[in-house]
VEXDODO-137774 format. One record per residue (C-alpha): y, x, z. Coordinates in steps of 0.2 Angstrom, whole numbers, padded with zeros to 4 digits, always signed. Each point is the difference from the previous one (the first is absolute). Layout:
BEGIN
YXZ;...
% end
This chain:
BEGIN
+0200+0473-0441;+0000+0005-0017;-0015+0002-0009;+0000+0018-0007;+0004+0006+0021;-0013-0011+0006;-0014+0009-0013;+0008+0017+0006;-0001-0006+0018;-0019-0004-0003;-0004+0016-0008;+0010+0009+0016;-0014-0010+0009;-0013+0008-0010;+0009+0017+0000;-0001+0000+0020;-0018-0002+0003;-0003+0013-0017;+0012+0012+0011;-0011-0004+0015;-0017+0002-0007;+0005+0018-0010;+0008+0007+0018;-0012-0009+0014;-0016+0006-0008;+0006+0017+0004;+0009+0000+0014;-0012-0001+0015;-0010+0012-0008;+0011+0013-0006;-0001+0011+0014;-0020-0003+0000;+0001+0005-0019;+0012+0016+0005;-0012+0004+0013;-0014+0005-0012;+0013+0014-0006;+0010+0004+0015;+0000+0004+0018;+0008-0014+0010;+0014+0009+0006;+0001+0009-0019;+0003-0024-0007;+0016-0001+0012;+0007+0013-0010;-0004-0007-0017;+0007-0014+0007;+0016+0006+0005;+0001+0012-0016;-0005-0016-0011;+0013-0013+0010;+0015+0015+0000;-0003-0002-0021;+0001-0017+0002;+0015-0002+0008;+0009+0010-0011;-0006-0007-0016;+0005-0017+0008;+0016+0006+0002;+0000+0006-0018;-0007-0017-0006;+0016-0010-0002;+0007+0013-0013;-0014-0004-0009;+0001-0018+0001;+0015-0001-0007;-0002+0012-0014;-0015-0009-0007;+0000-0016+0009;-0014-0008+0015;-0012-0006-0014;-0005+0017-0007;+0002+0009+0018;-0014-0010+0006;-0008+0001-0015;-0001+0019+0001;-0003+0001+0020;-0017-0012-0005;-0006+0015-0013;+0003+0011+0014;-0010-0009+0011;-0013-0002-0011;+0001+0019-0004;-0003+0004+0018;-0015-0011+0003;-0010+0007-0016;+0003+0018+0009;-0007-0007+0015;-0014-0005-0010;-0003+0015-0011;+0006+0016+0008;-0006+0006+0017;+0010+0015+0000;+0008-0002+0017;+0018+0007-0007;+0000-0015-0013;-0007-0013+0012;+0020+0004+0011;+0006+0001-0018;-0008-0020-0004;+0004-0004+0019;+0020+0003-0005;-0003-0010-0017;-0006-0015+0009;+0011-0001+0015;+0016+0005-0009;-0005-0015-0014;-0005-0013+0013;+0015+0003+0009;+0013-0004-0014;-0011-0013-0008;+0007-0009+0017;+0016+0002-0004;+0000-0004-0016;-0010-0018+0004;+0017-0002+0015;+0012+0000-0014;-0010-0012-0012;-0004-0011+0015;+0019+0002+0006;+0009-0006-0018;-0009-0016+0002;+0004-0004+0019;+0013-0010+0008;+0006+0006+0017;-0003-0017+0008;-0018+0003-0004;-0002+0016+0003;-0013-0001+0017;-0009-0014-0011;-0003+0009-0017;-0004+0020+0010;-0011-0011+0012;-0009-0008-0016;-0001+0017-0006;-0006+0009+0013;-0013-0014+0005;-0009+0003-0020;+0002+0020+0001;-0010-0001+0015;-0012-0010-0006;-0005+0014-0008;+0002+0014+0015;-0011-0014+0008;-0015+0000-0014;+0001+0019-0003;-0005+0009+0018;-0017-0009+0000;-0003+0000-0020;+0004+0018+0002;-0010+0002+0015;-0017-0006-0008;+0004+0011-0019;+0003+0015+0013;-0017-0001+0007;-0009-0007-0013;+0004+0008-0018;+0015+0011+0006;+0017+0006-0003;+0000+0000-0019;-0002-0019-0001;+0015-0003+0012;+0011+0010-0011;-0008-0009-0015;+0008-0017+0007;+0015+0009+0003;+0003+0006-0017;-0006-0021-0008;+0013-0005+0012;+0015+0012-0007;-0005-0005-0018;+0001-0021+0005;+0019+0007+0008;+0004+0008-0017;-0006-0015-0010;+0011-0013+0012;+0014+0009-0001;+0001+0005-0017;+0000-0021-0005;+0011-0003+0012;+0014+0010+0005;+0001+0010-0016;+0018-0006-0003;+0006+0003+0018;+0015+0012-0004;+0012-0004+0017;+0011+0015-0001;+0008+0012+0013;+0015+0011+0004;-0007+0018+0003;+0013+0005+0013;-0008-0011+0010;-0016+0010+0002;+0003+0015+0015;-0007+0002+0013;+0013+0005+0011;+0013-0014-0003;-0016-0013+0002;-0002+0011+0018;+0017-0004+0005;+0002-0017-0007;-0017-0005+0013;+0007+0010+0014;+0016-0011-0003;-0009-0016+0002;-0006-0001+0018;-0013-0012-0006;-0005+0008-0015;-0004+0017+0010;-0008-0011+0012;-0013-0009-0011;-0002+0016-0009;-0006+0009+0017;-0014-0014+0001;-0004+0002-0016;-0005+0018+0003;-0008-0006+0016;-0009-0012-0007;-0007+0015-0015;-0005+0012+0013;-0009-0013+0008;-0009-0004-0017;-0001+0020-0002;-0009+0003+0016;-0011-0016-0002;-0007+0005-0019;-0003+0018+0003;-0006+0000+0015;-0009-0015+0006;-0012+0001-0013;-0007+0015+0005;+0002-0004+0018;-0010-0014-0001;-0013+0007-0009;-0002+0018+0006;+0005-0004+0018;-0006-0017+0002;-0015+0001-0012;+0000-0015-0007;-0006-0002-0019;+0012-0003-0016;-0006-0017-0001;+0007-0005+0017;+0012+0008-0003;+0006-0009-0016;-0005-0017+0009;+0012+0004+0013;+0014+0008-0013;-0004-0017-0009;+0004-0011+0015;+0012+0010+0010;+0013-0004-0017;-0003-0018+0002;+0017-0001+0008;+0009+0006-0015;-0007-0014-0010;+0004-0014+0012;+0015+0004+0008;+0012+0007-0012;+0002-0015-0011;+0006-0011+0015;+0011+0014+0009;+0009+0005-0015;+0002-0023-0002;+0007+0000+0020;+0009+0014-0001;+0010-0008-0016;+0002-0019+0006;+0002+0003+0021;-0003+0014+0010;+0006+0015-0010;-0008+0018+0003;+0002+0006+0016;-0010-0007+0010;-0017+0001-0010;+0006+0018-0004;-0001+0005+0019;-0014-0010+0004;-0009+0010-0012;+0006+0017+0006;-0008-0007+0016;-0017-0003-0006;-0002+0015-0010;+0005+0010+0014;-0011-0009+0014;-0018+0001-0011;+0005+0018-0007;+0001+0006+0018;-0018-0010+0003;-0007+0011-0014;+0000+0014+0012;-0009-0007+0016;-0013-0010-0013;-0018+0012+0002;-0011-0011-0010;-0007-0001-0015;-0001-0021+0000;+0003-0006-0017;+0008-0016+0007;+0012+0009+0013;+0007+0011-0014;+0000-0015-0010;+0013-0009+0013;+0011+0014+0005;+0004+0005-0019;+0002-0017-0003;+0011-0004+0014;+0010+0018-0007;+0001-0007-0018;+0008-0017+0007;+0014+0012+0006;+0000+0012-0014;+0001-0018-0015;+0014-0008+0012;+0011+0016+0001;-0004+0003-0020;+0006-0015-0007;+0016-0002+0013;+0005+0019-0004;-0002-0006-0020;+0008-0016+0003;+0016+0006+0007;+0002+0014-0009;+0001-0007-0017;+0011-0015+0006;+0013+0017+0001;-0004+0003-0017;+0000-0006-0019;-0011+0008-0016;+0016+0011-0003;-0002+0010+0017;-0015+0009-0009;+0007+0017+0012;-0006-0009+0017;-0014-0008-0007;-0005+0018-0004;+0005+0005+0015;-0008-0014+0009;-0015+0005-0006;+0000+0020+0003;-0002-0005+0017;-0020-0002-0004;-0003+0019-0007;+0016+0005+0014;-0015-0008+0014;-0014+0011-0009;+0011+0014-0001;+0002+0001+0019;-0016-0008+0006;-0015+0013-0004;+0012+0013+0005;+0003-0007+0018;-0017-0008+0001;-0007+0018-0005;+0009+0008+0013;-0007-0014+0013;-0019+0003-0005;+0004+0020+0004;+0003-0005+0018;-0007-0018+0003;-0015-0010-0004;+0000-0010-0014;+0001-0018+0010;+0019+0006+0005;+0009-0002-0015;-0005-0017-0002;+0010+0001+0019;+0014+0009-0005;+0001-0010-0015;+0002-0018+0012;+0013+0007+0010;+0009+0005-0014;-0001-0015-0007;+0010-0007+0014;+0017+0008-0003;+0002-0012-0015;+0003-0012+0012;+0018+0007+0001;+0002-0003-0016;-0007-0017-0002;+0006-0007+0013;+0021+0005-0005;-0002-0003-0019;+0011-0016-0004;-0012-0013-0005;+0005-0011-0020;-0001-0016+0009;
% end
């Protein structure tokens, strides 16, 4: 490999655990934060105004790309991120707390994008499962320190500290990619970028549609899971923020350990499908447990959101895998579209899990959510595996 891609390799590594820390912090406590401000039923709305924003500037994001290039894309969607944590930290106007709230997730969201098409002009096809797994297994290094670090500074010192940390780790990402992919210029064709010829040219592709379908399964499932079991386990269950960072911390353990050599299989021998459905399986299975778990054992949780995020980091990396083995750096309108399915899942969720906590208790959306869960195995088990 040459030298210069192996030092921008390297600093992808460190960009992914940066991306982590600056997201994870937040993320299990968002709703918790939102919750001091709003009603619960009020924070499924923000989400879904905040994820329908999303989307659309996703869908908007490739224009920009190609007018001023990746590098000073993400360079802005960082300030932006930053912009929104300093409002969270210094304004308690309810009205500029959803105004930050859009900041951040809107940034955070084309951050990822941007980091594919780095990651994806310096990857070959034949190592595709390898280099995402490698990927996936540093940026969830840092989902796995930041539920308990979080945790502790939320009962401790407070919110302000965990945005803080947020803000040092945007800065470090501004630092890394300034020295490093400053003189990325890959250049695009604009006709490239609509949303409807990008519709009908997945719809075409049987197994394009199909791994996009898991795609969104698999961010409503992350959807339902981040909103909700936070305050489930904690105003339902009554277990303390401290456990509930500890089992946060070990339930992602999966993430870090299994990617890396799923991604290696699924390149040298076995191919996608199987590991894909197998994951489906499990997700759905330890979902459905949720519902008929009445305990507040910090140990049983521990297991069953363990046993879910083996699923949930086998279905991750296979969905990632296949998908851009279909695709090259060019193909910047599916990557993009590719990853709207994450504010397309946050979009829908609150609104349908709203609907279910009007009529239901809480415990049956995690239910609903696991037998849902079960008609990607339609999908999984038709796609046409790469081996």
């Amino acid at each position: 490999m040459d030298k210069t891609i192996k030092r921008k390799m390297i600093a992808l590594l460190i960009i992914a655990f940066l991306i982590a820390i600056n997201y994870a912090q937040f993320a299990y406590i968002e709703s918790t934060f939102l919750n001091q401000f709003f009603t619960l039923e009020f924070i499924g709305i923000i989400f879904f105004i905040t994820y329908i924003i999303t989307f659309f500037a996703i869908n908007k994001y490739p224009h920009f790309i190609t007018k001023f290039n990746n590098y000073r894309t993400i360079i802005f969607s960082i300030l932006l991120d930053i912009l929104g944590i300093i409002i969270f930290l210094y304004c308690k106007n309810p009205l500029l707390i959803i105004l930050a709230f859009i900041f951040y997730i809107v940034s955070t969201n084309l951050i990822w994008i941007n980091f594919d098409i780095f990651l994806e002009a310096y990857t070959s096809n034949v190592a595709t499962g390898k280099v995402r797994g490698l990927y996936y297994t540093i940026y969830n290094l840092g989902w796995v320190c930041s539920p308990f670090l979080a945790g502790r500074i939320l009962e401790t010192i407070g919110f302000d500290w965990i945005f803080y940390l947020v803000i040092l780790s945007a800065i470090l990402l501004l630092i890394i990619i300034k020295l490093f992919f400053s003189d990325f210029n890959i250049k695009y064709e604009r006709n490239h970028f609509n949303l409807k010829n990008t519709a009908i040219s997945v719809i075409k592709d049987k197994n394009m549609e199909r791994i996009f379908f898991i795609a969104i399964l698999l961010q409503i499932f992350y959807a339902t899971m981040v909103i909700y079991m936070p305050i489930y386990l904690s105003q339902y269950m009554g277990l303390t923020w401290t456990q509930i960072g500890a089992i946060f911390t070990i339930m992602l353990l999966p993430f870090v350990f299994l990617q890396y050599p799923a991604g290696y299989l699924a390149d040298k021998f076995w191919g996608e499908k199987e590991m894909l459905t197998a994951g489906l399986v499990i997700m759905a299975i330890s979902s459905i447990s949720v519902f008929f778990i009445d305990s507040n054992s910090m140990l049983l949780w521990m297991f069953i959101l363990f046993l879910n995020r083996i699923g949930a980091s086998l279905t991750e990396i296979m969905r990632d895998t296949y998908f851009f083995k279909k695709v090259n750096v060019e193909n910047v309108h599916l990557i993009n579209a590719f990853r709207s399915t994450t504010p397309l899942a946050y979009i829908i969720t609150p609104i349908i899990s709203s609907i279910l906590l009007y009529f239901l208790p809480f415990n049956y959306i995690f239910l609903i959510l696991g037998l849902f869960l079960t008609s990607g195995l339609t999908f999984s088990l038709t796609i046409r595996d790469t081996k």
